[in-house]
N, C-alpha and C positions, 0 to 999 in steps of 0.2 A: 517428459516435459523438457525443454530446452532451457539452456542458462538464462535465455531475457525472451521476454512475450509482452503483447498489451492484453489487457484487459479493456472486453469492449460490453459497455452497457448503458442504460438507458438512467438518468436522471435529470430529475425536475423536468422532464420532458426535451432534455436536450442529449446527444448519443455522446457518452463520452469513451475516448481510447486513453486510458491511462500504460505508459510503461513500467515496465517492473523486469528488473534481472533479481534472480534466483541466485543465493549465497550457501554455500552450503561448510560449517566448517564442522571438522569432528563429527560429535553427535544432534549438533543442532544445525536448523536451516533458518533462512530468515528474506524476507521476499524484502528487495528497495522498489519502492514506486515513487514517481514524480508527479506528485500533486499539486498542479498550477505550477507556481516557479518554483516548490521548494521539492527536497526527497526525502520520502516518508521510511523508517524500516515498520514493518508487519513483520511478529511476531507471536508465537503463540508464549500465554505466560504458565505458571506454574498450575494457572486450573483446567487448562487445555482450550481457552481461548484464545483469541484474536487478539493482541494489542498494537496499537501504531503509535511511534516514537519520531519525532524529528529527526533525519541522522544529524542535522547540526542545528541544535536550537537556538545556540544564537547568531546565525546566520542574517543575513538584511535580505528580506525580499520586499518588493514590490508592492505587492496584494498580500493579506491574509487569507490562508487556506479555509474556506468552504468545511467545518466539520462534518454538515451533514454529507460532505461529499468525501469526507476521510471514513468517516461511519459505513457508506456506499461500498469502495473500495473493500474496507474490513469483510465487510458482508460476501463481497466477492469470491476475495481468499479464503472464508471459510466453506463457500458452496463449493469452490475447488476440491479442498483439501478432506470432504468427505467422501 
């Protein structure tokens, strides 16, 4: 896999490409994705799922992020990553 990829798939009936570059430090890895205007980290947590974090939560955007569509994404990475 390459340091930065999109993720391409189908929600609410609309295609979406979300970006995501690949972080890798030490022993852990940790996906950023750009969801609408904000960047999301995806990470797995101590039970070996999926979690996604704001990398900057209190940043000013625009629009609020879509959960069902951070939930989407999550779903993504974990179909990846088995």
């Amino acid at each position: 896999m390459s340091d930065e990829f999109t993720l391409s798939f189908s929600y609410k009936e609309t295609k979406q490409e979300i970006p995501c570059r690949l972080r890798v430090s030490a022993y852990t890895y940790q996906f950023l994705c750009t969801i609408g205007d904000s960047e999301w980290i995806l990470e797995k947590d101590d039970e070996g799922n999926v979690r996604a974090l704001p990398a900057d939560p209190f940043a000013k955007t625009s629009q609020k992020t879509d959960p069902g569509l951070v939930k989407a994404v999550m779903e993504e990475i974990e179909r990846i990553l088995q």
